[in-house]
N, C-alpha and C positions, 0 to 999 in steps of 0.2 A: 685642141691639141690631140692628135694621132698617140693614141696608148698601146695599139695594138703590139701587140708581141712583151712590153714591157714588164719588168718583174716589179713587183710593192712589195717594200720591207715595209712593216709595220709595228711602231711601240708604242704599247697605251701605257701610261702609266695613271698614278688613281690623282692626279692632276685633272680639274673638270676641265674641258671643251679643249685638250691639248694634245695630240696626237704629232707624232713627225713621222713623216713619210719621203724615204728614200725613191725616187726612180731612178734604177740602173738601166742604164742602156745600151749596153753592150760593154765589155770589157776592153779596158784601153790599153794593149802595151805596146803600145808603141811612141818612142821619143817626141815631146809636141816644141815647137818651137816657138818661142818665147819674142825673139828678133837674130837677124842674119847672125849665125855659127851660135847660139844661146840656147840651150834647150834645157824641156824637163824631165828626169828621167823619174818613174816613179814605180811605187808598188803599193799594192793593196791589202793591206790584214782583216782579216774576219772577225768576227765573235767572240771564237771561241777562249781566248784570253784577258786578264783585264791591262786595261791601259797601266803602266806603273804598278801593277800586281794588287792596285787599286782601282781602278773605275771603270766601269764597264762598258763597255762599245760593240751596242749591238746592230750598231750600221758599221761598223769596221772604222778604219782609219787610213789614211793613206800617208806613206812615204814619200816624201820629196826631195831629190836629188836634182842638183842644176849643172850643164857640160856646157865651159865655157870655151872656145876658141878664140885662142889670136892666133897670129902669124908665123910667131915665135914659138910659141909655150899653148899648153892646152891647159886647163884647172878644172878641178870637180868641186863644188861646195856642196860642202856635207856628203854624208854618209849612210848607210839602212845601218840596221840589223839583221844579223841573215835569220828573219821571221819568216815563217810560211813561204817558204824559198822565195825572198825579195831579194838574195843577192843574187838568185838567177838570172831574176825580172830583170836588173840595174844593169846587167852583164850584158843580157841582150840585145838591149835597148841603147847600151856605148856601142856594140857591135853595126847598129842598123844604122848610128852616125858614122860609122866608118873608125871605131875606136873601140879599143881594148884597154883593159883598165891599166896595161901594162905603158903606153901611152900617153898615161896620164903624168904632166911635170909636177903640180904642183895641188895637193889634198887641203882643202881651204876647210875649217871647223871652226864652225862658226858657235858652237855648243857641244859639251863631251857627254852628255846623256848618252846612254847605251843605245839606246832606238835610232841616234845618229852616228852612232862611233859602232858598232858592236861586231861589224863584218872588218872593222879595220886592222885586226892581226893579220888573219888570213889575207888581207889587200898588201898586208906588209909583207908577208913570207914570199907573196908571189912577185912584188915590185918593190925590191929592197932599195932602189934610188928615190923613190918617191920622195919628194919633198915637202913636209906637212908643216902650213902655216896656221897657227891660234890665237888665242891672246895668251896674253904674260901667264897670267892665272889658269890656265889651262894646260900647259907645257908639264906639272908633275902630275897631272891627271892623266895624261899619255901611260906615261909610265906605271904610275899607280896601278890604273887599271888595263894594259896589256903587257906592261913587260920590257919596253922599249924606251929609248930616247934619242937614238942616231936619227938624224935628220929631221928633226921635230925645230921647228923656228918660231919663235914669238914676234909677234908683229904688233905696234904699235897704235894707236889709236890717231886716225887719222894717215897713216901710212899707205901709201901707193905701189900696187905690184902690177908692170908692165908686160901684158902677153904679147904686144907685137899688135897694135892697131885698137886693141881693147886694153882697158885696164881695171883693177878691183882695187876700191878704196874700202879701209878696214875702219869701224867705230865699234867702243868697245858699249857696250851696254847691258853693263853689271846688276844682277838677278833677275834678269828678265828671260830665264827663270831661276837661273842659276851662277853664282859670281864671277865666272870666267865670262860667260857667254860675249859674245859680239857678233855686228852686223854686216854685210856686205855688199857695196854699192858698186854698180858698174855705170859713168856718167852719161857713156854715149846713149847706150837704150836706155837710159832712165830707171834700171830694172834697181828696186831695193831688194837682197835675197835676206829676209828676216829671221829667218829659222825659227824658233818657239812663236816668238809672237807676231800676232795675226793670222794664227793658226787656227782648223777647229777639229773637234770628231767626224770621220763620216767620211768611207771610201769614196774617192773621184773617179769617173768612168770616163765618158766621151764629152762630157761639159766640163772641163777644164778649168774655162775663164768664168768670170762673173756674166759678161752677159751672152754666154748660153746658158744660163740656166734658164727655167722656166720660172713663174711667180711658184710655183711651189714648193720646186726644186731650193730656190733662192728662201724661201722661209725656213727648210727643213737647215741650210747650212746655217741660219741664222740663230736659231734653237743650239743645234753644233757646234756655235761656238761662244754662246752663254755658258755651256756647259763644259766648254773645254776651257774657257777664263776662269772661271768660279773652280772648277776643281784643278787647275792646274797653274795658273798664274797669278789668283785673285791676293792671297799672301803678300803678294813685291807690288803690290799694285801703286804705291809711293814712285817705286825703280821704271814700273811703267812708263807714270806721268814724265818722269825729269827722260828717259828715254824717248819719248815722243817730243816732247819740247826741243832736244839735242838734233833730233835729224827733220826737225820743222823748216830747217834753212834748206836741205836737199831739194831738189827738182827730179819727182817722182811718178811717172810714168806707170809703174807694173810694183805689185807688192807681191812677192813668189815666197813664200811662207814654206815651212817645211811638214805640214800636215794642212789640209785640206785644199780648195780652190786657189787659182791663184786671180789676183785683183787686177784688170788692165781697163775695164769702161769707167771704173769710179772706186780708183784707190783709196781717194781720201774715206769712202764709206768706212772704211772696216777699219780705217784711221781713227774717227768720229767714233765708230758703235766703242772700240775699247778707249777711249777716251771716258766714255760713256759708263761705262761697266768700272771703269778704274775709281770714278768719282764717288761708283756705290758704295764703295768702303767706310767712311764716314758719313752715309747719308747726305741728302734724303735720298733713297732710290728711286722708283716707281711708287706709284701711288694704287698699292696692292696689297695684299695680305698672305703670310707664307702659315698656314695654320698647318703642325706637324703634332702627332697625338700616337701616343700609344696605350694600351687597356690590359690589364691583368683578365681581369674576371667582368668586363662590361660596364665599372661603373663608372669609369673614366670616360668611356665611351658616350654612356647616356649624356651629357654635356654635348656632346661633338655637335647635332642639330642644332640646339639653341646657340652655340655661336656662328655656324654660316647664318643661321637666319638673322641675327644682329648684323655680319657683314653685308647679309645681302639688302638688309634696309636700307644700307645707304650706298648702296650699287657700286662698291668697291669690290673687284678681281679677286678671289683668293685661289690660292693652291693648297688641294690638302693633300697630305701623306700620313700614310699609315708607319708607322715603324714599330718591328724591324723588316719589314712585308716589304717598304721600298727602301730600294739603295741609298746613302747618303747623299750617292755621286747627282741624285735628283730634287735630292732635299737641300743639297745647300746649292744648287744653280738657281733653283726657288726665293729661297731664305738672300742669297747673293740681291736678286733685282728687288726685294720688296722691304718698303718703309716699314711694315708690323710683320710681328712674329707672335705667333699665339702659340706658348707649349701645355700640351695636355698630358698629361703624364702622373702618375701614383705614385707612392711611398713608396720602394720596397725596403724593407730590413734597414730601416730608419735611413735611409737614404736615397736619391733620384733610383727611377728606375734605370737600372742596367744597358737598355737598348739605346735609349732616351740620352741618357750619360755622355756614351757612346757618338752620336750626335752632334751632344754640344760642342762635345770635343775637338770634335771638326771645326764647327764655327770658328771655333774659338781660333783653332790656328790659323783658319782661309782671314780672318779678321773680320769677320764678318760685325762691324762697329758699329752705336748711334743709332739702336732702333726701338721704335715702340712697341711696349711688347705687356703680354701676360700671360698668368701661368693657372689653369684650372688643374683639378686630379683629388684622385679620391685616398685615403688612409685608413688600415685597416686597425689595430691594437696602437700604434702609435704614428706622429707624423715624423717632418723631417727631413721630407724632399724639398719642400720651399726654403728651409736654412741655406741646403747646398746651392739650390738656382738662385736665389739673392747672393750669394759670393759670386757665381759665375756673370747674374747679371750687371754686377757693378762692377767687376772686372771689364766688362767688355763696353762698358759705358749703356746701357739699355735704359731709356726710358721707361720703369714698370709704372703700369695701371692698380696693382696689388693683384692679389689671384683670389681663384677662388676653391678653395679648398675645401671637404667636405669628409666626415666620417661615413663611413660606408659607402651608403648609394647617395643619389643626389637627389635633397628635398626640393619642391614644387622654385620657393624661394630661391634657389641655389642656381635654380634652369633661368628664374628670370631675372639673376643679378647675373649671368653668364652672356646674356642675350643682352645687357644693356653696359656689359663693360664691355660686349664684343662692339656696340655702336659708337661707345666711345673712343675706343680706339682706331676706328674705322672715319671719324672724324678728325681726329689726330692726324692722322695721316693722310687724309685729303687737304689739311691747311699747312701741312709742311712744304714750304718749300725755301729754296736757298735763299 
């Protein structure tokens, strides 16, 4: 492959042998087209912000917008944010199809999250006849959050809107990621327009579709959007599954999602990987190990070796994180694919470590359910963290191993009962399966 001229974005994280690597290849703005009069209009966000004011995107993210032509009527599905001037980008890009947002008959919203809705006052002040269609559940959420409700229309599930040669069939598919949400079918091109899901992280450049990308290209979106499931839809992953079952009957051609590539050589893939990813919620996942440790003063730490080398006896994957050094948004894409979970973590002030807490927290809410797990960490004057993580873990249904706990630093004994409950559970989780 010809790299010459190309940029590498590059992020290590303390994940072993795991690296995602972006190739940008020139910037794309201009409208690409999907099938005759269908196009995508998009923009690109940077870094510099986090996704949801939580997760961080340090390949950026891309905006997807779709201009639909009929004969009759013209329709825009979905919406930006005017982020890092992406409603310029949107603006210009109607313009190069021969269209101005002014133009536009009918505002299809598919999802009222801000990153999809957030330029739509302004779309309103300037095109006051616009006619915006939602689901039911969506209609006080216009208002709620701009101020409006003149020509705001709920559409039904299963409901037909006629542009004159084309037409958009509406299904509603409630939390996936949020209660209103719904999808939108166009029958002739086959095109499914999903919005949230089958989405990932990671600005789109001149590879578009699925198969320009390159094998690299194609693993870095893959990483992309474990981690845009796990932090951003893993939660409803129940609403998922009955949401994929529901539009299993369609005849699907192209998945055009509202953040990252869109699907046309092998839609069903990215059908299958969150099928895939939705399943991991109640185990088994992968047959790996998400090992996440944090150390006051090193003595929590001193363990950390003797349980890779327990893992690595029995040549099972693990991920390690440090916390609070890596982001959550890393740890639970991690903890999200793998069958064991080893936490390493100390006392503080008679309770879980603070960072560590923090954490679980997450899990707890992404539902990260049904895994094998155990808990090393050391305690200084008193314990008290294993209290708290045995309510979390039977909370969340966790299979423990027991942990191993130790006053101060950790005796000879302590490293080699650490190094044979990390095999055990390393074994665990190599004979799990459905």
């Amino acid at each position: 492959m010809d790299v010459s001229g190309t940029i590498y974005t590059i992020r290590r994280s303390f994940l072993r042998d795991r690296i995602n690597i972006l190739l940008l290849r020139g910037s794309n703005v201009k409208p690409v087209a999907l099938a005759q009069d269908i196009y995508r209009i998009s923009a690109n966000i940077g870094s510099r912000d986090l996704f949801e004011g939580i997760w961080p995107i340090p390949n950026g993210v891309s905006l997807n917008s779709y201009l639909v032509k009929g004969s009759r009527y013209t329709a825009l599905i979905d919406l930006v944010k005017d982020w890092e001037g992406a409603a310029g980008s949107v603006s210009a890009q109607l313009k190069d199809t021969g269209c101005d947002i002014t133009d536009i008959d009918y505002l299809i919203l598919n999802h009222m999250e801000p990153d999809h809705t957030g330029w739509l006052a302004d779309v309103k002040q300037k095109h006051p006849q616009l006619k915006i269609l939602c689901s039911k559940r969506a209609v006080p959420l216009v208002e709620a959050f701009y101020g409006f409700s003149d020509q705001v229309q709920a559409v039904s599930d299963g409901e037909t809107l006629d542009l004159g040669g084309k037409q958009l069939v509406f299904y509603d598919a409630p939390n996936v990621h949020w209660p209103e949400t719904m999808v939108t079918y166009e029958p002739a091109s086959k095109i499914l327009f999903s919005c949230d899901a089958f989405g990932s992280f990671g600005q789109v450049h001149e590879a578009v579709f699925d198969d320009q990308l390159s094998d690299l290209e194609m693993k870095f979106f893959e990483g992309e959007t474990l981690r845009y499931y796990a932090n951003i839809v893993s939660s409803f992953s129940i609403f998922v599954q009955r949401a994929i079952k529901k539009l299993s009957a369609l005849d699907i051609s192209i998945i055009a999602p509202s953040h990252g590539i869109i699907w046309r050589k092998n839609p069903a893939s990215i059908i299958t990987m969150y099928e895939r990813l939705a399943s991991y919620m109640n185990g088994p996942a992968e047959q790996e190990v998400t090992l996440v440790w944090s150390s006051m003063y090193g003595n929590t730490e001193a363990l950390v070796d003797a349980v890779v080398s327990g893992l690595d006896a029995e040549s099972v994957p693990v991920n390690i994180h440090r916390v609070p050094q890596d982001h959550v948004s890393y740890v639970l894409a991690s903890a999200w694919r793998s069958s064991g979970i080893i936490i390493g973590m100390p006392t503080y002030e008679y309770r879980m470590f603070p960072p560590m807490y923090s954490v679980l927290d997450v899990l707890e809410r992404s539902h990260v359910m049904n895994r094998k797990a155990f808990r090393f960490g050391s305690y200084g004057w008193s314990g008290g963290a294993q209290k708290q993580f045995d309510e979390f873990s039977e909370k969340m249904k966790w299979e423990c191993l027991g942990s191993v706990e130790f006053h101060g630093a950790p005796s000879r004994e302590d490293r080699e009962t650490a190094y044979g409950r990390a095999r055990e559970l390393a074994q665990r989780v190599k004979q799990w399966t459905l």
